[in-house]
C-alpha positions in Angstrom: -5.2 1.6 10.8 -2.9 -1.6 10.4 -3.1 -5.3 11.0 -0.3 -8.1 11.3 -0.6 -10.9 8.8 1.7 -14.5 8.5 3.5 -14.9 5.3 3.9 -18.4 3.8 7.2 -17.4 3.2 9.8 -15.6 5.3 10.7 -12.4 5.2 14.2 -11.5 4.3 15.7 -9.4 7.2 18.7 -6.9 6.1 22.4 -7.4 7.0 23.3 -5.2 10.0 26.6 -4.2 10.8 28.7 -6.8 12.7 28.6 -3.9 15.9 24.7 -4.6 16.2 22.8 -7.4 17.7 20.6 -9.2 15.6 16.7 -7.9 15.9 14.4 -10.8 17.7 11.9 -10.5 14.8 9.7 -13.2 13.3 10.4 -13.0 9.8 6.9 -14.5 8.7 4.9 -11.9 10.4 3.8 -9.0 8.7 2.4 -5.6 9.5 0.2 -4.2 6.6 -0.9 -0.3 7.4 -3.0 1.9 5.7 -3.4 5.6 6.2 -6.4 7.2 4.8 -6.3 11.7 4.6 -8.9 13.3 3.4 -8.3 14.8 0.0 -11.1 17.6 0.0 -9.0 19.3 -3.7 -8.8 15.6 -5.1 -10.3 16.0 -8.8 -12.5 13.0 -9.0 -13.3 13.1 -12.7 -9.6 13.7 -13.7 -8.9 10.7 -11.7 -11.1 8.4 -13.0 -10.4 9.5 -16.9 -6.0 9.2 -15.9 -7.3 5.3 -14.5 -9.2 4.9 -17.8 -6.7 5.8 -20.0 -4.2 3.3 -18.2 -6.9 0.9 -18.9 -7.5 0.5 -15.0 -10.8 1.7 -14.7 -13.5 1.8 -17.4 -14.7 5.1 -18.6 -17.5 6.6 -16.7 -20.8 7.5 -19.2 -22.6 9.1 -16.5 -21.8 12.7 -14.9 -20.4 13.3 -11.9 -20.3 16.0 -9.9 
């Protein structure tokens, strides 16, 4: 899943080698993706206690199974 979005500021494009033609790109657009995968192994709980410790997440008080 992905979706294009305008930045107020442009993009800086890289320096190509002077054998290339430069791309026809518009440097204020913007594709933002996102790739979700199933994690069926994920360890929920140790997640959520790493996040807390990094002071991400609060500590959960409740059980989860």
């Amino acid at each position: 899943m992905g979706w294009l979005e305008r930045s107020e500021q442009d993009l800086p494009i890289p320096e190509l080698p002077p054998y290339t033609s430069p791309p026809d790109v518009d440097p204020s657009i913007v594709l933002k993706a996102l790739n979700v995968t199933p994690a069926r192994d994920l360890d929920v709980v140790g997640l959520r206690s790493a996040l807390a410790a990094m002071g991400e997440l609060s500590p959960t008080t409740y059980p989860v199974s």
